[in-house]
C-alpha positions as a LaTeX table, in Angstrom:
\begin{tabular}{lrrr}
\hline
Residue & $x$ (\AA) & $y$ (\AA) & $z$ (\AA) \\
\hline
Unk1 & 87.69 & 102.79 & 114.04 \\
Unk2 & 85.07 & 101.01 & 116.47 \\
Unk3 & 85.00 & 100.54 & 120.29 \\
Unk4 & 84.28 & 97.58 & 121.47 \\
Unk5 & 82.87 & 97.22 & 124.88 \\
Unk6 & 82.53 & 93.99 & 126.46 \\
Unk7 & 80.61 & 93.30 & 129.70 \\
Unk8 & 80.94 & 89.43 & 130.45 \\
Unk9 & 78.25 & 87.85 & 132.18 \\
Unk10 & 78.53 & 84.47 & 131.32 \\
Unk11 & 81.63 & 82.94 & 130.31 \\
Unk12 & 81.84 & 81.82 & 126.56 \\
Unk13 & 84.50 & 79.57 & 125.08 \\
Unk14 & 85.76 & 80.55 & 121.77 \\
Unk15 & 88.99 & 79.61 & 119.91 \\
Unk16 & 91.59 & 82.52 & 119.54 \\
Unk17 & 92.25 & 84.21 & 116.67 \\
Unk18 & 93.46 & 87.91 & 115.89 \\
Unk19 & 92.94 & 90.53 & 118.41 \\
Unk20 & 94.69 & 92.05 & 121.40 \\
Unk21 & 96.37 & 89.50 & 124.32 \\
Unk22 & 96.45 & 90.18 & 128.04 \\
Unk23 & 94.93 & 89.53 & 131.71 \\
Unk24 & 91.93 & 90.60 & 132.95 \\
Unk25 & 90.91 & 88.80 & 136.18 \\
Unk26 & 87.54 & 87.56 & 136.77 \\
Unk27 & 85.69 & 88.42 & 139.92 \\
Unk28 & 83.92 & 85.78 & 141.38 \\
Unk29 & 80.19 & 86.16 & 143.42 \\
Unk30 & 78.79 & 83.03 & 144.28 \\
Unk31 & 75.26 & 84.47 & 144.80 \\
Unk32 & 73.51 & 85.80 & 142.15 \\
Unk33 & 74.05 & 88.19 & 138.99 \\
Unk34 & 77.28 & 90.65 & 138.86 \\
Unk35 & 79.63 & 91.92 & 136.32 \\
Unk36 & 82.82 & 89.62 & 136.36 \\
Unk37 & 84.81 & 91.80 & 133.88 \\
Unk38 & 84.97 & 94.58 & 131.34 \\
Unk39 & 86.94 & 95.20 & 128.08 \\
Unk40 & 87.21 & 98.80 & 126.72 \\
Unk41 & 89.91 & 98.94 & 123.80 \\
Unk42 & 89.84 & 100.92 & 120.78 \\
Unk43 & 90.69 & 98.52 & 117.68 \\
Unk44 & 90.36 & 99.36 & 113.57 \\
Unk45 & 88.81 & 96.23 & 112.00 \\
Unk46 & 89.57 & 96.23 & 108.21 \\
Unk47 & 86.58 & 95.55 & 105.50 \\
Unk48 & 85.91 & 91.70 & 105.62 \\
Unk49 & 88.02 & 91.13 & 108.93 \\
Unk50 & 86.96 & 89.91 & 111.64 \\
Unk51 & 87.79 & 90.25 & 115.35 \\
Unk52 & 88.26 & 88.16 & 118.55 \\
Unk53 & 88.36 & 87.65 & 121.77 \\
Unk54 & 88.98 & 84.67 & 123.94 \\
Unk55 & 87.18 & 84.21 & 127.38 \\
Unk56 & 88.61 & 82.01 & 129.97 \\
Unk57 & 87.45 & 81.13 & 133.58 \\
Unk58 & 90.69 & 82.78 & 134.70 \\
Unk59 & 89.95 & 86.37 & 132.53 \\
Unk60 & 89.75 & 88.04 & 129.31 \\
Unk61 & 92.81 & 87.02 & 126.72 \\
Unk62 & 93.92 & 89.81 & 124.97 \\
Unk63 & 96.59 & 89.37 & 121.60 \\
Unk64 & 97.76 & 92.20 & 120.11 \\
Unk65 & 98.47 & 91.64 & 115.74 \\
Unk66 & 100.54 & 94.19 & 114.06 \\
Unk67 & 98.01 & 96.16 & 111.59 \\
Unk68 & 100.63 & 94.78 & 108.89 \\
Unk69 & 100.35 & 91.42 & 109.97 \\
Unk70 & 99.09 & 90.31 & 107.18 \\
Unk71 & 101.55 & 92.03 & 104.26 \\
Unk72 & 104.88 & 90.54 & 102.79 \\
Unk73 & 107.97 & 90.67 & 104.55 \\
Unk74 & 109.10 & 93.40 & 101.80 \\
Unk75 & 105.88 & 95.39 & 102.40 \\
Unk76 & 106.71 & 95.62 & 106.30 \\
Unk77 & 109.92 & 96.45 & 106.24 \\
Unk78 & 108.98 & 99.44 & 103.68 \\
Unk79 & 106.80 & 100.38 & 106.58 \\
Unk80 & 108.71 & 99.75 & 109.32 \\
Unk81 & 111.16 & 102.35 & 107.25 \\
Unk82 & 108.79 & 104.99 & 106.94 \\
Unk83 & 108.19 & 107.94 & 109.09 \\
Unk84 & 105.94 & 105.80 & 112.53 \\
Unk85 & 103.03 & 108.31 & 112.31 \\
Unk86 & 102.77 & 107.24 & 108.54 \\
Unk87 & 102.47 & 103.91 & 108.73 \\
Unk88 & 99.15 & 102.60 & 109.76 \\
Unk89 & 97.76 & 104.31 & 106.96 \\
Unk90 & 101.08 & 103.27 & 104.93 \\
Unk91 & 99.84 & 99.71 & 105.74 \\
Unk92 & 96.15 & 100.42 & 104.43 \\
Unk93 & 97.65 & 101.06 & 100.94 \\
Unk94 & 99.89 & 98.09 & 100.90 \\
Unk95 & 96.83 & 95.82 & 100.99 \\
Unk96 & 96.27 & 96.86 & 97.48 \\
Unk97 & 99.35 & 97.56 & 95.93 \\
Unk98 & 102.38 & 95.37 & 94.39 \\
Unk99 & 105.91 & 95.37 & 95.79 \\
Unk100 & 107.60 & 97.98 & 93.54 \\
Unk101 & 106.21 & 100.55 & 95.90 \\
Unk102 & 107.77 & 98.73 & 98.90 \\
Unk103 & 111.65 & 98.59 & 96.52 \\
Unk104 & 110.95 & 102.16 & 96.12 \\
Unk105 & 110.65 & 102.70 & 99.96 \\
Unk106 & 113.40 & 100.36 & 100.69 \\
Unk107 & 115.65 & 101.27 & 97.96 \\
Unk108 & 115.43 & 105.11 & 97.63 \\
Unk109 & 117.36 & 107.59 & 99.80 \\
Unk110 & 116.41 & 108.29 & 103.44 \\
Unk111 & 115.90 & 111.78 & 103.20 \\
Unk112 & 112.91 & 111.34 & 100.47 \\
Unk113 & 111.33 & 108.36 & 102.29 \\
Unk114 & 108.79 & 110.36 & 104.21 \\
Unk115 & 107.54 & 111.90 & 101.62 \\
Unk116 & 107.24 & 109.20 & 99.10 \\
Unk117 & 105.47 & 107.46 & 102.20 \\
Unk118 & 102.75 & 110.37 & 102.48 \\
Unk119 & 102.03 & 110.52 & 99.08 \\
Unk120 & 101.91 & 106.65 & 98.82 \\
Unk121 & 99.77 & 107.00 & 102.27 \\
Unk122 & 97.10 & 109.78 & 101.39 \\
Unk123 & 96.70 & 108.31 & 97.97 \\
Unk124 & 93.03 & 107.85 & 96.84 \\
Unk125 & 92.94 & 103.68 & 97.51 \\
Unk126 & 93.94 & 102.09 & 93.51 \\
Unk127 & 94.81 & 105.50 & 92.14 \\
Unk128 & 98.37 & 105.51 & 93.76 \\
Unk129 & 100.63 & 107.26 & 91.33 \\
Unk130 & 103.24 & 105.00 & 89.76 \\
Unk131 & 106.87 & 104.36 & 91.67 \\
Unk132 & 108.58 & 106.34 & 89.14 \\
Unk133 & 106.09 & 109.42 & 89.52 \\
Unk134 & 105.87 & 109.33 & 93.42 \\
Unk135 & 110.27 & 109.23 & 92.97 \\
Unk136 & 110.42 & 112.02 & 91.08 \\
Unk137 & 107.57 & 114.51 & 92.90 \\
Unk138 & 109.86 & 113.86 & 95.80 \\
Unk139 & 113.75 & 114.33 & 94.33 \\
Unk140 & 112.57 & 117.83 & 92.64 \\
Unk141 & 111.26 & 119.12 & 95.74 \\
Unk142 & 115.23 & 118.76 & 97.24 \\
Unk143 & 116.85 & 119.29 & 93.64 \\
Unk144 & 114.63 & 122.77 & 93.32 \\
Unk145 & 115.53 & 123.45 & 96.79 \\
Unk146 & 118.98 & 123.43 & 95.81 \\
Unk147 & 118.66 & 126.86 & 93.25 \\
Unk148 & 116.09 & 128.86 & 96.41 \\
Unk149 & 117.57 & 131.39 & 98.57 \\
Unk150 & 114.61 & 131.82 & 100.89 \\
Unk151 & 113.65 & 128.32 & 102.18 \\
Unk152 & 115.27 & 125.21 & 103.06 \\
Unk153 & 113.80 & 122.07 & 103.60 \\
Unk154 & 114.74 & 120.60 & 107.21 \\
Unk155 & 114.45 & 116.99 & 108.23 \\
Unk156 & 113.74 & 116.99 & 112.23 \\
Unk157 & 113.65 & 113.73 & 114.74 \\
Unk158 & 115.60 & 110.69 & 114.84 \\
Unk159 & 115.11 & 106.48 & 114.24 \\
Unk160 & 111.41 & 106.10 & 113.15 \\
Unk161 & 109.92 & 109.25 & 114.26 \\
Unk162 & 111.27 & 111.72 & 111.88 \\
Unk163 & 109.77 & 114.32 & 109.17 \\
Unk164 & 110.89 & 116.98 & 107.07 \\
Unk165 & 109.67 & 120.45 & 106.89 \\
Unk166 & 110.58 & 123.95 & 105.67 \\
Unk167 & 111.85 & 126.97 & 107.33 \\
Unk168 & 111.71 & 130.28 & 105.39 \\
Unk169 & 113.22 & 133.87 & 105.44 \\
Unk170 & 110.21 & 136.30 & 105.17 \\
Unk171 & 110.37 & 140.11 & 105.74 \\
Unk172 & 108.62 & 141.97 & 108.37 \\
Unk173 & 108.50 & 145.79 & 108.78 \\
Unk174 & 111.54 & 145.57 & 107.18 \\
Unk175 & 113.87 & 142.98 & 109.47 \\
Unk176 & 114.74 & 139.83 & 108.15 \\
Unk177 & 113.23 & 136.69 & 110.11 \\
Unk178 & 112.87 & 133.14 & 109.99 \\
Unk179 & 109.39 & 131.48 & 109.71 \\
Unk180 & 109.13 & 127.33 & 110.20 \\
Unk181 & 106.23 & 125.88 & 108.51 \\
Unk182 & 103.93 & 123.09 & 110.04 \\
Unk183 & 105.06 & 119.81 & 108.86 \\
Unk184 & 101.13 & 118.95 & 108.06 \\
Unk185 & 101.37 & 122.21 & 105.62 \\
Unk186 & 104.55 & 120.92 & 103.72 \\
Unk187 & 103.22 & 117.41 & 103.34 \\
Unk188 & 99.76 & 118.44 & 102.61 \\
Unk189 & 100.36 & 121.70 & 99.95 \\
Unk190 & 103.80 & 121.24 & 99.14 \\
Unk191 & 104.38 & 117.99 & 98.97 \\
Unk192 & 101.12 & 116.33 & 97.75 \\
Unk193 & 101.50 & 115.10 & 93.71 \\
Unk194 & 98.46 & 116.05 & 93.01 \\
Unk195 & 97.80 & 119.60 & 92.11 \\
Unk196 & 93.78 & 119.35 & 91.55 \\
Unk197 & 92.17 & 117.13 & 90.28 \\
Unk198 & 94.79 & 116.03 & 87.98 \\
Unk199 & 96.32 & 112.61 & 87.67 \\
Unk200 & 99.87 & 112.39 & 88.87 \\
Unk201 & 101.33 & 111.92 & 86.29 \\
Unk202 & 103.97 & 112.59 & 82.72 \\
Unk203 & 102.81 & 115.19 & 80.60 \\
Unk204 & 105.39 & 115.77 & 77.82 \\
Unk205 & 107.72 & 113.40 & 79.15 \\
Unk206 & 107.89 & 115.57 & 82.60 \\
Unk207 & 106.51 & 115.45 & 85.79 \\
Unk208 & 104.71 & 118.68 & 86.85 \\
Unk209 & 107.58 & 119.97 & 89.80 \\
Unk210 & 110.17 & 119.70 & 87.26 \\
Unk211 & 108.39 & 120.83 & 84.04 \\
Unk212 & 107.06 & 124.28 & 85.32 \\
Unk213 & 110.66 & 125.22 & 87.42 \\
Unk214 & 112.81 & 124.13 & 84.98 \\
Unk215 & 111.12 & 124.59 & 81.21 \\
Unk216 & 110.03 & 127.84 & 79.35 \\
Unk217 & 108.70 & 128.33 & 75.41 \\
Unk218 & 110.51 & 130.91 & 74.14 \\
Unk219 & 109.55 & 134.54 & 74.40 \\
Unk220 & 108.21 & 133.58 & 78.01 \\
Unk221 & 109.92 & 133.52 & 81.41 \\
Unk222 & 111.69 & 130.85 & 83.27 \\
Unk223 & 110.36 & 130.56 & 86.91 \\
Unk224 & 113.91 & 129.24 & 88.08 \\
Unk225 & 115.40 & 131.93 & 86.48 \\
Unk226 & 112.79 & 134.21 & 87.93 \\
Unk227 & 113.64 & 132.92 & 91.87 \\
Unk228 & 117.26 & 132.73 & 91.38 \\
Unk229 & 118.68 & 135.30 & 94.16 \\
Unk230 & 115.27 & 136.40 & 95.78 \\
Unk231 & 116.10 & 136.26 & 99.68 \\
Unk232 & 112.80 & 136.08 & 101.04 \\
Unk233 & 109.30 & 134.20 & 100.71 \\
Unk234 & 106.96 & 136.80 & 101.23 \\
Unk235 & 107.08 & 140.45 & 102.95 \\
Unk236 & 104.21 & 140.26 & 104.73 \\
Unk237 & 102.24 & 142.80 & 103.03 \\
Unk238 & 98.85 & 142.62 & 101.27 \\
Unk239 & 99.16 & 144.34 & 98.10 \\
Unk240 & 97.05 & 143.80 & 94.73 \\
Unk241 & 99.04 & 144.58 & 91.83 \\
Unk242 & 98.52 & 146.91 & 89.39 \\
Unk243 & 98.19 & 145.26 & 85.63 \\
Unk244 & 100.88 & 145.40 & 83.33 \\
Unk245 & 103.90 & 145.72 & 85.71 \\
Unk246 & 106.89 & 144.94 & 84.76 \\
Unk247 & 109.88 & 143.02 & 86.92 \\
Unk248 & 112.12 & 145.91 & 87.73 \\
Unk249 & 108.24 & 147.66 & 89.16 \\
Unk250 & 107.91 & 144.11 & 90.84 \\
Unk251 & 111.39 & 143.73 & 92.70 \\
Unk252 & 111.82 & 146.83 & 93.47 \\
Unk253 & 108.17 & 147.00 & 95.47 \\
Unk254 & 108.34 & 143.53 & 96.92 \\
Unk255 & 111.29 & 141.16 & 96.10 \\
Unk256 & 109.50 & 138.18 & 97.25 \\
Unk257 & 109.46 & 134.83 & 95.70 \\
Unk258 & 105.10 & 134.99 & 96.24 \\
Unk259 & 105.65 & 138.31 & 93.95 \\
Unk260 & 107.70 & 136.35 & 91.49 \\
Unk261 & 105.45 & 133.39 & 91.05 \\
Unk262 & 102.58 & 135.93 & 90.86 \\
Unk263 & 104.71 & 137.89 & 87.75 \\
Unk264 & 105.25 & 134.40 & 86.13 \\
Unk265 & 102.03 & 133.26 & 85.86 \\
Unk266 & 100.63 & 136.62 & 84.33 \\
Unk267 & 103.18 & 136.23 & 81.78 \\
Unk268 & 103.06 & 132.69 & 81.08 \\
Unk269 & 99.10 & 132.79 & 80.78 \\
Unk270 & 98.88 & 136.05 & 79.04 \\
Unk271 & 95.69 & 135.51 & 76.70 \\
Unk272 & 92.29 & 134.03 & 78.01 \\
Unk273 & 90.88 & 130.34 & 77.03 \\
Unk274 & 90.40 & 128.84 & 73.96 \\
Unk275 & 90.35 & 125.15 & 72.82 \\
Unk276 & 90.38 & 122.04 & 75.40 \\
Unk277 & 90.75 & 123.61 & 78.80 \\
Unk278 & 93.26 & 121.48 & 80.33 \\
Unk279 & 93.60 & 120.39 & 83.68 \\
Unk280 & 97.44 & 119.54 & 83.55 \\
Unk281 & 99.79 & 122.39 & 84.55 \\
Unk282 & 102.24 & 121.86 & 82.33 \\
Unk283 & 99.80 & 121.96 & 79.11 \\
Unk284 & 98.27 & 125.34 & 81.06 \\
Unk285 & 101.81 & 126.08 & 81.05 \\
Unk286 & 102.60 & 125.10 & 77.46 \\
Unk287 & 99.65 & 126.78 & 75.37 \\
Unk288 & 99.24 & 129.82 & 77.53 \\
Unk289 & 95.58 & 130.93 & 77.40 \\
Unk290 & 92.91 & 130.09 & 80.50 \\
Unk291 & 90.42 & 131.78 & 82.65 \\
Unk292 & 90.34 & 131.06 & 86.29 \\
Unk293 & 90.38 & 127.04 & 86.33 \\
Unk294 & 93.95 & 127.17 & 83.99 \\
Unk295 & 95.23 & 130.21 & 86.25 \\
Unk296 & 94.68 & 128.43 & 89.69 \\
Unk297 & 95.92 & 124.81 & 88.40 \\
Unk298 & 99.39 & 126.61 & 87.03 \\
Unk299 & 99.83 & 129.12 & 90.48 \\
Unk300 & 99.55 & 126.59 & 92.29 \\
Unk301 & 101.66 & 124.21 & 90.96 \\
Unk302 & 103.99 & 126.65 & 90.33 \\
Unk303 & 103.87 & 127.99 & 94.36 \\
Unk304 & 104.22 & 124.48 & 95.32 \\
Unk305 & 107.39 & 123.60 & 92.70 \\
Unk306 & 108.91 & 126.67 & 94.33 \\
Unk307 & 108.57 & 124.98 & 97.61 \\
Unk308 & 105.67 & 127.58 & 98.95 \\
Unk309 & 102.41 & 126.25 & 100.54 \\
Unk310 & 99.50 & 126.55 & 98.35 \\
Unk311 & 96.06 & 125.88 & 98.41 \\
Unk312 & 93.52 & 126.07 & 95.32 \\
Unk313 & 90.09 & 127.09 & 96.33 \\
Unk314 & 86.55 & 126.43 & 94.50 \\
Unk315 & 83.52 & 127.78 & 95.03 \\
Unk316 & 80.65 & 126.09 & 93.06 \\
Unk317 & 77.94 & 128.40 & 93.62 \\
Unk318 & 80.05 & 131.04 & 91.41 \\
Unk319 & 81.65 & 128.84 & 89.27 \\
Unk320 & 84.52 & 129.96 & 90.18 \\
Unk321 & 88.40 & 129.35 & 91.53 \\
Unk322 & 91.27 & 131.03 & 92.67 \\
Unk323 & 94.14 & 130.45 & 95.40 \\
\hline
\end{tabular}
């Protein structure tokens, strides 16, 4: 973003191009040296653009372009679709990408537009994960929302300012009450389809949100199966607990879905790391062995598939992760 600030002193005469249109009235002094007018706007100039403005004995011409001036018909009206506070950045990415991603805003349901726009949005710029991906991250956050007790996800606002968010049942001191999550903590560490550092994308024919709710090897647990009737998020309590527990020791001392993803992972990661290290959650998942980098990449996909905010944490001076 740049400011520009223009104090006219002498009248130039340039030919109009894009920029911002209005009036601004020249004073006139007949004796000596004065400032006639100022411009003060606040304007984002893309890489390689230029910008414009047209001076005119009677004032300062100001035309205002649409940052999306410039994009297909298709690509605007995917943006024009999308949530408003999404799309100038929605219109940065559309500079470099092709017009399946605008179908795939203009073509999918409404309720999983906003959040196919953020993750098309917050992309890194040419590593946008395919249509199909960024379709599928979104439908399993509402299709495993469909099999949780303790959260729903909650679409708020009307015509183009709308978003979703998610409003949880959490225990405190024993009474039940309802929690509603920022909307910029669903979208960033719920919603995101990007774990890590991973690539968004099909690891044994699944995407990541469905593969760890919905698949188990045998002779390990099933995280849906694991969630299924647990009425509340979290309890509120900081607790650390003790090694080999089992799930009735679990449920009875905190039936929380953050206690059940916790039980999950220590039983689908039982052994520690041999052979590739992988970065993909659902080969962490899969071959069950890792040290810290395997265990943070699988809880926190797994918190997020279960539609809880999670955020993985590095520290480089130890060498070490967690979340």
């Amino acid at each position: 973003m740049k400011t520009l600030l223009v104090i006219s002193i002498i009248i130039l005469f340039l030919a109009p191009a894009s920029g911002y249109v209005g009036n601004t009235i020249f004073e006139k002094e007949e004796h000596g040296q004065k400032t006639i007018a100022e411009f003060n706007h606040t304007v984002e100039i893309a890489p390689g653009d230029d910008y414009y403005i047209h001076f005119s004995p009677s004032g300062i011409e100001e035309k205002q372009i649409s940052y999306a001036h410039n994009l297909s018909q298709k690509a605007q009206a995917a943006i024009a679709r999308s949530p408003l506070w999404l799309q100038r950045e929605l219109a940065k990415q559309f500079y470099f990408l092709d017009e399946r991603y605008a179908d795939l805003l203009l073509n999918t349901g409404k309720k999983y537009v906003d959040e196919i726009a953020f993750s098309i949005a917050y992309s890194p710029v040419g590593a946008v994960p395919p249509p199909e991906v960024l379709y599928d991250n979104a439908r399993f956050l509402y299709e495993n929302d469909r099999f949780l007790d303790y959260v729903d996800i909650i679409d708020e606002g009307n015509g183009s300012d709308y978003y979703s968010t998610l409003e949880y049942k959490v225990l405190e001191n024993g009474t039940e009450k309802k929690v509603i999550c920022p909307p910029s903590i669903y979208y960033w560490f719920v919603v995101s389809p990007r774990v890590t550092i991973e690539n968004a994308t099909y690891v044994y024919g699944k995407f990541w949100r469905e593969y760890v709710f919905n698949h188990n090897d045998i002779g390990y647990p099933l995280l849906k199966e694991k969630l299924s009737g647990i009425k509340y998020m979290w309890d509120c309590k900081s607790y650390r607990p003790p090694a080999h527990r089992t799930w009735n020791y679990s449920m009875s001392n905190h039936p929380t879905a953050v206690e059940a993803v916790n039980y999950w992972v220590g039983k689908t990661i039982p052994a520690l790391a041999t052979g590739d290290r992988p970065g993909q959650p659902n080969v962490v998942a899969h071959e069950h062995n890792g040290f810290c980098g395997e265990i943070h990449e699988l809880s926190t996909a797994a918190l997020r598939a279960a539609l809880i905010p999670a955020v993985p944490i590095n520290c480089l001076g130890e060498d070490h992760v967690w979340w």
